[in-house]
FISESE-602117 format. One record per residue (C-alpha): x, y, z. Coordinates in steps of 0.25 Angstrom, whole numbers, padded with zeros to 4 digits, always signed. Last residue first. Layout:
<pts>
XYZ ...
</pts>
This chain:
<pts>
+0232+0132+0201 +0229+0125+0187 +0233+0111+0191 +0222+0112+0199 +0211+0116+0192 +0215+0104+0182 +0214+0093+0192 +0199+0100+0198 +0195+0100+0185 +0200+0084+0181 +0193+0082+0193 +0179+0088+0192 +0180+0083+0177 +0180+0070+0182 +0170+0071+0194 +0160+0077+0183 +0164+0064+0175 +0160+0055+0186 +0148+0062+0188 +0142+0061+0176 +0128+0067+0180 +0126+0077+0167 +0126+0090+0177 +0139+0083+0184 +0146+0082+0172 +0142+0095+0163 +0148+0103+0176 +0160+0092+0175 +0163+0095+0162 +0160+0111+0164 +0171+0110+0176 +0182+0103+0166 +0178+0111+0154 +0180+0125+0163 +0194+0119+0171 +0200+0115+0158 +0198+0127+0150 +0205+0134+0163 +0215+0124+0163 +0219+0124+0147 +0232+0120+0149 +0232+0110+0138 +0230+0098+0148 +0218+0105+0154 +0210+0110+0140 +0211+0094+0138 +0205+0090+0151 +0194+0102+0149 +0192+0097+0135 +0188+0083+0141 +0180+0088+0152 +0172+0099+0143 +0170+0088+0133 +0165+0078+0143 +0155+0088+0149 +0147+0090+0135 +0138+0100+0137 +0141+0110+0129 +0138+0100+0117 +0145+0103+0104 +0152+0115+0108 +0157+0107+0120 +0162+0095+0108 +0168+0105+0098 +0176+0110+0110 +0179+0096+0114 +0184+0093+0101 +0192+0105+0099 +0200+0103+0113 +0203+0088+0108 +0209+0094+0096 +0217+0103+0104 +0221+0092+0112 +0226+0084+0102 +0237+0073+0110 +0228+0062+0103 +0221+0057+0115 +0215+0072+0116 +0210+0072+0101 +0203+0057+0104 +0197+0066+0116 +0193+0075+0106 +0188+0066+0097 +0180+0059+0108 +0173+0076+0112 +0171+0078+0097 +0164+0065+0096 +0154+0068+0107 +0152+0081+0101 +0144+0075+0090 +0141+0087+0083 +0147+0087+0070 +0140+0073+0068 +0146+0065+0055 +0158+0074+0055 +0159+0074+0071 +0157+0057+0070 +0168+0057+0059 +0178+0064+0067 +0176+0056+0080 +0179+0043+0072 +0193+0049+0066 +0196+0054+0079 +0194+0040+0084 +0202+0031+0074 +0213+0041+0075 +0211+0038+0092 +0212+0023+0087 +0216+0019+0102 +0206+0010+0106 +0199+0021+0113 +0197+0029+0103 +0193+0018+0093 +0181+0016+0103 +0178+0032+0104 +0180+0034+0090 +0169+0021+0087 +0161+0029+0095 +0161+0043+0087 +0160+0036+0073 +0148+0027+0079 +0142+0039+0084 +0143+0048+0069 +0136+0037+0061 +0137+0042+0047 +0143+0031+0043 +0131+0020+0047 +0134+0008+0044 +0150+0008+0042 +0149+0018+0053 +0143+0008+0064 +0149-0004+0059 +0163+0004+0063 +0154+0006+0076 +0154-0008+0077 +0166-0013+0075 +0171-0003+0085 +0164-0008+0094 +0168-0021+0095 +0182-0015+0094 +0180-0008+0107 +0174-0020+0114 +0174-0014+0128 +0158-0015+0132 +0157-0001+0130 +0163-0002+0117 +0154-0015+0112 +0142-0006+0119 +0147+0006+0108 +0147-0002+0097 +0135-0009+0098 +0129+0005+0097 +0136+0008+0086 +0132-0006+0078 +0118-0004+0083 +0118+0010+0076 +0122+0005+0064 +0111-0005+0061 +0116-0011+0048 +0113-0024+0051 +0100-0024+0057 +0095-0034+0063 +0110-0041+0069 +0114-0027+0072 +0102-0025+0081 +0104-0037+0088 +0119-0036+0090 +0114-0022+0096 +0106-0027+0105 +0114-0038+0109 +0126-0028+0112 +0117-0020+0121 +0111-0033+0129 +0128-0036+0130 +0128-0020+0135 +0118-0019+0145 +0121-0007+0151 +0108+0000+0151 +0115+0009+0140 +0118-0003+0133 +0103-0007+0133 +0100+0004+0128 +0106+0004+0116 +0104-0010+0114 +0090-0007+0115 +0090+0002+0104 +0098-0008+0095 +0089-0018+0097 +0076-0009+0095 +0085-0004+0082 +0086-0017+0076 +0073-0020+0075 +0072-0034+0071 +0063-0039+0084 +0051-0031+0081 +0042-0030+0091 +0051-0037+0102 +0063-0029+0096 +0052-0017+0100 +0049-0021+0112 +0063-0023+0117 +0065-0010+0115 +0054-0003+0121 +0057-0011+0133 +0073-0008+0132 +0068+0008+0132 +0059+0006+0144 +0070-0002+0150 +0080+0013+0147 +0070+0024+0151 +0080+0034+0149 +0074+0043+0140 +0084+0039+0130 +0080+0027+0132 +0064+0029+0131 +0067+0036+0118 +0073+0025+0110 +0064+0014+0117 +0052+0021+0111 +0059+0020+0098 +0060+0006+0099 +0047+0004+0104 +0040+0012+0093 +0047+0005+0084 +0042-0008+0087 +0028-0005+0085 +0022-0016+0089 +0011-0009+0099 +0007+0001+0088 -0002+0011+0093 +0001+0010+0108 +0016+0007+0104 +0014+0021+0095 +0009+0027+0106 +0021+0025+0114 +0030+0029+0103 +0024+0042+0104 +0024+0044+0119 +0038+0040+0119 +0042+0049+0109 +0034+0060+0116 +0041+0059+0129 +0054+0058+0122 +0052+0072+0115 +0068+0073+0110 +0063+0077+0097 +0069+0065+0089 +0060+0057+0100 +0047+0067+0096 +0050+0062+0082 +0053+0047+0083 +0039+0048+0094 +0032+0053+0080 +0036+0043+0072 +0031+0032+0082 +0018+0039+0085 +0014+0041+0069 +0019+0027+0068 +0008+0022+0078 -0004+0029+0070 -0015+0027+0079 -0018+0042+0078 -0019+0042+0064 -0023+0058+0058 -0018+0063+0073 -0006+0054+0072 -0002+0057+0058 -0003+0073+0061 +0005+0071+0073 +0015+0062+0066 +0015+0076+0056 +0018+0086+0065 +0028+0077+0073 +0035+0077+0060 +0036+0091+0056 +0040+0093+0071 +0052+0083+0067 +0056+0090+0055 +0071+0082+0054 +0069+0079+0039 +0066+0063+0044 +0056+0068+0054 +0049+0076+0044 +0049+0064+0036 +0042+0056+0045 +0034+0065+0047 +0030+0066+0032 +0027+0049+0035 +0017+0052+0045 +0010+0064+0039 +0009+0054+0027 +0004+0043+0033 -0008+0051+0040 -0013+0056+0027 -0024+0065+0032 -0023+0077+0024 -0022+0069+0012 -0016+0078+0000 -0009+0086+0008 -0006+0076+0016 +0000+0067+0004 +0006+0081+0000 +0015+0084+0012 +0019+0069+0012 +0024+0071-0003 +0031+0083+0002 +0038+0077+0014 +0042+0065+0004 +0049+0074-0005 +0056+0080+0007 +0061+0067+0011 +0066+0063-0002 +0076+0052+0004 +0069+0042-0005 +0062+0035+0004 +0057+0049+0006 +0052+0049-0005 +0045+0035-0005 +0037+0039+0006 +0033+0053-0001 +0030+0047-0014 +0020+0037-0004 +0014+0050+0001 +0011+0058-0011 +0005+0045-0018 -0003+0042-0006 -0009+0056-0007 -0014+0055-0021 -0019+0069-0023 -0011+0072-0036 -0017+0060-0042 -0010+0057-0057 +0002+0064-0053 +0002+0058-0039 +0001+0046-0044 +0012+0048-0054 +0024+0054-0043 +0021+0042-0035 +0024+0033-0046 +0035+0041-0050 +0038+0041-0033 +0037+0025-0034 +0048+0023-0045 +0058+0030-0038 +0057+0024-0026 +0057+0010-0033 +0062+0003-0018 +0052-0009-0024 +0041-0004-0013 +0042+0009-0019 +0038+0004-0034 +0028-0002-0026 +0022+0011-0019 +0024+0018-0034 +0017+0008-0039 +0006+0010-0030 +0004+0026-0032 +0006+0022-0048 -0006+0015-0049 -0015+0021-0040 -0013+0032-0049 -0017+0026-0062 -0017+0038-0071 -0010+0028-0082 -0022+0017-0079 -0016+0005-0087 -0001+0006-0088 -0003+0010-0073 -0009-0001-0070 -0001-0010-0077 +0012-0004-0069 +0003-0006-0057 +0001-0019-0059 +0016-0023-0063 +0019-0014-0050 +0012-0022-0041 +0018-0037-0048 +0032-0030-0046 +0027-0028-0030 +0023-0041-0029 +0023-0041-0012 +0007-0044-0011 +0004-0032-0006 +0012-0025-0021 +0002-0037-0027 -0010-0032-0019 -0008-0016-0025 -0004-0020-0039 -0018-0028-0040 -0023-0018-0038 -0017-0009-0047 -0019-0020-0059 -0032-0020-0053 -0034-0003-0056 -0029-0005-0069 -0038-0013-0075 -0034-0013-0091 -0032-0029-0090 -0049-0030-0086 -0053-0045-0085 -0040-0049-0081 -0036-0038-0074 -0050-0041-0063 -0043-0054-0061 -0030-0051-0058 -0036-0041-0048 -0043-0051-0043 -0032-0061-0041 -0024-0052-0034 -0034-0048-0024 -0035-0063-0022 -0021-0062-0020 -0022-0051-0010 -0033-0055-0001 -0031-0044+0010 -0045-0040+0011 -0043-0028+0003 -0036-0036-0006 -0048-0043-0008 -0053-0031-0009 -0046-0026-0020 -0047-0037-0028 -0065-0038-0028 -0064-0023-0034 -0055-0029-0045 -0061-0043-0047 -0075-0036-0047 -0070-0024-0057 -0065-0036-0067 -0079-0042-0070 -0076-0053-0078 -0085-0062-0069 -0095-0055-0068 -0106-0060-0058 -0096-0070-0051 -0087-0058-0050 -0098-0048-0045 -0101-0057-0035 -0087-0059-0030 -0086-0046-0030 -0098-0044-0023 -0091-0055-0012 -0080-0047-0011 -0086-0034-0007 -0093-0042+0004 -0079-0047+0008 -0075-0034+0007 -0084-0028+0016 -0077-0014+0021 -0087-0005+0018 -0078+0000+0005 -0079-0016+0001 -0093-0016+0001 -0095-0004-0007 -0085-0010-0016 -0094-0024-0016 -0107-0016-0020 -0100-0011-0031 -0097-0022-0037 -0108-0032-0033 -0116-0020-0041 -0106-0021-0053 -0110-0035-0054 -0122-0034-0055 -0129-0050-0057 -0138-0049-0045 -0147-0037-0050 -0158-0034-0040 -0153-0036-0029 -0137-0033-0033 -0143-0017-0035 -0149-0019-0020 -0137-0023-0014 -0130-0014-0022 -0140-0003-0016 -0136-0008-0002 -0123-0008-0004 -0122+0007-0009 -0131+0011+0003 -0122+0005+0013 -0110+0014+0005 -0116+0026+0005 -0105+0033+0001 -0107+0042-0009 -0099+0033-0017 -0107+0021-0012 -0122+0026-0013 -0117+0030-0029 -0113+0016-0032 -0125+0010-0025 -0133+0020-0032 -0128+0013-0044 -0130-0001-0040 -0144+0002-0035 -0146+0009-0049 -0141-0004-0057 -0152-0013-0049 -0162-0002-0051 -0163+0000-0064 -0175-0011-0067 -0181-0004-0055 -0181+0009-0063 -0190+0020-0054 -0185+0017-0040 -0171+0012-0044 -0170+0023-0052 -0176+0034-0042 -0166+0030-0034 -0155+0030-0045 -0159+0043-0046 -0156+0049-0032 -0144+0042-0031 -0138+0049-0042 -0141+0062-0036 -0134+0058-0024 -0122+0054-0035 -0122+0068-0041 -0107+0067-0046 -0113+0070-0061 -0111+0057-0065 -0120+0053-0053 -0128+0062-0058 -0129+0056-0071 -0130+0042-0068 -0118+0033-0066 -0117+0019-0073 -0111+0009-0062 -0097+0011-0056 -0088-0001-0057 -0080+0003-0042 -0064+0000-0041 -0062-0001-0028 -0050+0003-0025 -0036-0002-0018 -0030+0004-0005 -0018+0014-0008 -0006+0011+0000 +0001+0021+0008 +0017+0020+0010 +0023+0019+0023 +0035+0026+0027 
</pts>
């Protein structure tokens, strides 16, 4: 989740208000300092400066120009007006006109610490850090109780990678100006960016005391909760930033993110919709929302999703990777390998687009490319436990059992809640003749996934092996209540109903089998269970 950031200020040196403007009547305001300037030219200078002033917060800005221009006319040597004409000019997007009437004012005053302030934030602005830097060092200098520099200057030094230094600044800041907001919001993001959770949502927690409305605040504590695990913490802060900022794009994004996490995936639809219509070149927007549509088995959606999220962002690796997830299990295995390939070309440490094409790749047959893949994958990311499993399984198909036991020990050691490497690792040791081993594998992936039927069917042929055919009965029950459609439950418990006497048992799970067989296109095992039915029907006249 991204944090927001909070772009520096301006800090304006107002001239003398009159009365109404005092009073919050600035077009009044204006009115007199037109007279002024008409009826006192020796006043005139100082009331273009301040009509200036009043021109630019109602925001006129051209005007506000051209009466500084006009004040600095007739009176070179004001500083304030070079001030004041170089924020306007910075709001209109000249900084380096901004600068120079900063410079001016500088060489006009040289102690004056508002010009080394104002002139620091946009030379950040322009991506001059260190001359930032030396501005802000500057203006403190000439003013120590500035504590709006000190948080400035924060600001570029946590850019810059001195986090301590940043949180030196804000701490003086702070020490300074107790009600400093801006201060504790951006201490708080440093704090987080030094793993101090705790530390940035009391920082958090102050801004938001000190400004109820801060948005940013509600969002950011929302972020670092649920970092936290403290997802519906999080939820709550989201709610409020919107609240708060009906158009917070970010913050719809990141609450549906959450949603998704807490398994309310309309709720998160909703708000990727909301983040699309506010932002609707938001690539991320796309891509989260094609995670969602896939979890929700609309495949056409996810594809169209991450489509325009490749439109949007054309090195967007994820995107590719995810997109080759879905085109697989539509079928569209080159498409898949395509996406694939882009993505490791995009990004060639993702361990997961190795991993993903190794997948497919053994399920097009070629193993060796498989086995690469997968090498690939766990040379990137060590603790990848997913490639180990899947390496596991091609190592089995390929007939090195003990390679694949290796690996799906490396599996669980990783990941030991991982219920598929427990099941295949009791097929492997099955089959080399640890049928012990194999129970004791099928019995933890039914107590990490009570309905993996698959497993209960292995045990129940492990069960079978073992002379208990009670058991085995048991398991294949569990298994047909598990998935009714299961054809090699009903063929196995049909064998074994057979051998206790069971015919008639026999004969309905032997035709079910082969019904479920022919309907699911495995031929060879509908041919099976036609024969092992017709065997048993005639023993039994």
């Amino acid at each position: 989740m991204g944090k927001a950031k909070r772009r520096k200020k301006l800090n304006p040196n107002y001239g003398k208000p009159t009365s109404q403007d005092d009073l919050g009547d600035k077009k009044g305001a204006i009115a007199d300092y037109n007279k002024a300037i008409g009826l006192k030219p020796d006043y005139a200078a100082d009331a273009y400066s301040i009509r200036g002033l009043l021109l630019s917060e109602l925001g006129d800005k051209k005007g506000a120009i051209a009466d500084y221009n006009k004040a600095i006319e007739l009176k070179p040597d004001d500083a304030l007006a070079y001030i004041n004409r170089g924020n306007v000019r910075s709001k209109l997007g000249d900084n380096k006109g901004a600068i120079a009437d900063y410079n001016k004012a500088i060489e006009l005053k040289p102690d004056y610490a508002l010009a080394y302030y104002n002139r620091g934030v946009v030379r950040d602005d322009l991506g001059d850090k260190q001359g930032a830097i030396a501005d802000y060092n500057k203006a403190i200098e000439l003013k120590p109780d500035y504590a709006l520099a000190y948080g400035n200057r924060g600001i570029v030094r946590s850019e810059l990678g001195d986090k301590q230094g940043a949180i030196a600044d804000y701490n003086k800041a702070i020490e300074l100006k107790p009600d400093y907001a801006l201060a504790y919001y951006n201490r708080g993001n440093v704090r987080d960016d030094l793993g101090d959770k705790k530390g940035a949502i009391a920082d958090f927690n102050k801004a938001i005391e000190l400004k109820p409305d801060y948005a940013l605040a509600y969002y950011n504590r929302g972020n670092v909760s649920y970092n936290l695990g403290d997802k519906k913490g999080a939820i709550a802060d989201f709610n409020k930033a919107i609240e708060l900022q009906p158009d917070y794009a970010q913050a719809y994004g990141n609450r549906g993110i959450v949603r998704n996490d807490l398994g309310d995936k309309k709720g998160a639809i909703a708000d990727y919709n909301k983040v699309i219509e506010l932002k609707p070149d938001d690539a991320l927007a796309y891509y989260n929302r094609g995670l969602v549509r896939n979890d929700l088995g609309d495949k056409k959606g996810a594809i169209a999703d991450f489509n325009k999220a490749i439109e949007l962002q054309p090195d967007l690796a994820q995107a590719y990777n995810n997109r080759g997830n879905v085109r697989s299990e539509l079928g569209d295995k080159q498409g898949a390998i395509a996406d694939f390939n882009k993505a490791i070309e995009l990004q060639p440490d993702l361990a997961q687009a190795y991993n993903n094409r190794g997948k497919v790749r053994s399920e097009l047959g070629d193993k060796k490319g498989a086995i690469a893949d997968y090498n690939k994958a766990i040379e990137l990311q060590p603790d990848l436990a997913l490639a180990y499993s899947n390496r596991g399984k091609v190592r089995y198909n390929l007939g090195d059992k003990k390679g694949a036991i290796a690996d799906f020990n490396k599996a669980i050691e990783l990941q030991p809640d991982n219920a598929d490497a427990y099941y295949n690792r009791g097929i492997v040791r099955s089959e080399l003749g640890d049928k012990q081993g194999a129970i004791a594998d099928y019995n933890k992936a039914i107590e990490l996934q009570p309905d993996y039927a698959f497993a209960y069917n292995n045990r129940g042929l492990v069960r079978y092996d073992l002379g208990d055919k009670k058991g085995a009965i048991a398991d294949y029950n569990k298994a047909i209540e598990l998935k009714p459609d299961y054809a090699l439950a009903y063929f196995n418990r049909g064998k074994v109903r057979s051998e206790l006497g069971d015919k008639k048992g026999a004969l309905e799970d032997l035709q079910k089998a082969a019904q479920l067989f022919k309907a699911q296109g495995q031929m060879a095992y509908y041919e099976k269970a036609m024969e092992l039915w017709y065997k048993v029907r005639v023993t039994t006249w």
